[in-house]
C-alpha positions as CSV (number, residue, x, y, z in Angstrom):
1,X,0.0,0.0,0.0
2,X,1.4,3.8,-1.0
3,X,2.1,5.6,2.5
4,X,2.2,9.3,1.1
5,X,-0.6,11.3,0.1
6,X,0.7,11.5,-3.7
7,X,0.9,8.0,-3.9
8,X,-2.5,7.4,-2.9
9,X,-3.9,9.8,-5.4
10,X,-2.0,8.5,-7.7
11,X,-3.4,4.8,-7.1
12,X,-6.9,5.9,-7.0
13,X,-6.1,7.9,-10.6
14,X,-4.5,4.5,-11.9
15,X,-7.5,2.6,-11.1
16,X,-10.1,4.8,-12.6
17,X,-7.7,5.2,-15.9
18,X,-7.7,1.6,-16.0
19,X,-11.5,1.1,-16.1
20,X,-11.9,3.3,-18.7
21,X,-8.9,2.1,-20.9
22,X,-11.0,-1.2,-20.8
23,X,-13.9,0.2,-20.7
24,X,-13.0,1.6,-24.6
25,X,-10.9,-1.0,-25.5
26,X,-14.1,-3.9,-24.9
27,X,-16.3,-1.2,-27.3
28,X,-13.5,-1.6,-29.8
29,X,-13.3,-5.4,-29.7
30,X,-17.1,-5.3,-29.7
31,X,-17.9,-3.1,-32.8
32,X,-15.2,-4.9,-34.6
33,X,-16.6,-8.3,-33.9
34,X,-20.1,-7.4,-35.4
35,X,-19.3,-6.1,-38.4
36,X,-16.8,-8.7,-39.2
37,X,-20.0,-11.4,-38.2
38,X,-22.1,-9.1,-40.8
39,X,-19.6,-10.0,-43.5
40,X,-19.5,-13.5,-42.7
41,X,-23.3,-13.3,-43.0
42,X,-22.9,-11.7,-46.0
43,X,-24.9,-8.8,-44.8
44,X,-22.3,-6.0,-46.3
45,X,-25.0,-3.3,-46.4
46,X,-25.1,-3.7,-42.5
47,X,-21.2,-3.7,-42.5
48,X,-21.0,-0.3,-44.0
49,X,-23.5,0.9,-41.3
50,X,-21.4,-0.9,-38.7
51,X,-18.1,0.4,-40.2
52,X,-18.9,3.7,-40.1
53,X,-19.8,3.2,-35.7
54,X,-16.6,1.1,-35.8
55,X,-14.6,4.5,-37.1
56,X,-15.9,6.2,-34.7
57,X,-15.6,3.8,-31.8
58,X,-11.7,3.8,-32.6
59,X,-11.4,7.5,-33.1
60,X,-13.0,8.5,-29.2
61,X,-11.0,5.5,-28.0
62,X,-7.9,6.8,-29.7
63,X,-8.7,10.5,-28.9
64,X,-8.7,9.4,-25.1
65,X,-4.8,7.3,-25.1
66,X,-7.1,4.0,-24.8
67,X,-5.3,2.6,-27.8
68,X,-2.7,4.8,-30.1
69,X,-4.0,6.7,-33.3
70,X,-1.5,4.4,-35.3
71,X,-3.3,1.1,-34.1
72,X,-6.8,3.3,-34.2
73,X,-6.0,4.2,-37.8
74,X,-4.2,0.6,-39.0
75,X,-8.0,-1.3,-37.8
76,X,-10.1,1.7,-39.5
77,X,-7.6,0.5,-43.1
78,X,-8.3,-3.0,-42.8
79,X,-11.8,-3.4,-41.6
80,X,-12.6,-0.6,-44.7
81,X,-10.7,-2.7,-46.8
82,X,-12.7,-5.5,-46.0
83,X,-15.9,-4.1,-46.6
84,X,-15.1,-2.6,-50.3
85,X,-13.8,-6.5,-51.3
86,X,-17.2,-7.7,-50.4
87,X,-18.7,-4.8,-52.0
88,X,-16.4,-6.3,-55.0
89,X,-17.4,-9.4,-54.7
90,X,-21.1,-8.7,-54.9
């Protein structure tokens, strides 16, 4: 257990950080699952709808230090990529 004051604060600050890193980082995981289960289905109007709450998801997550803009940024490419093949292959 922290003995000074600062270190108590700081513990208590940790703690509520760490809640809402995962917190953001579950909403990512989420978001991402359904619209790659909408692809599968083969449901890619549904995908664009989720794609576009996906981008956001990852931007407020990003915006806040949950995850880095990089990795924020390198899920947005792929799971857009994803949706314009099946687009393609329609």
């Amino acid at each position: 257990m922290p003995h000074s004051n600062s270190a108590k604060k700081r513990l208590r600050q940790n703690f509520k950080a760490r809640l809402r890193n995962q917190s953001h980082k579950t909403k990512c995981r989420t978001s991402r699952k359904k619209m790659l289960n909408a692809l599968e289905q083969g449901e890619v109007e549904n995908a664009q709808q989720l794609l576009k709450q996906c981008v956001s998801v990852f931007d407020r997550a990003a915006k806040a230090g949950s995850i880095s803009k990089a990795r924020a940024d390198r899920m947005k490419s792929r799971l857009s990529r994803k949706v314009s093949e099946a687009q393609k292959a329609l």
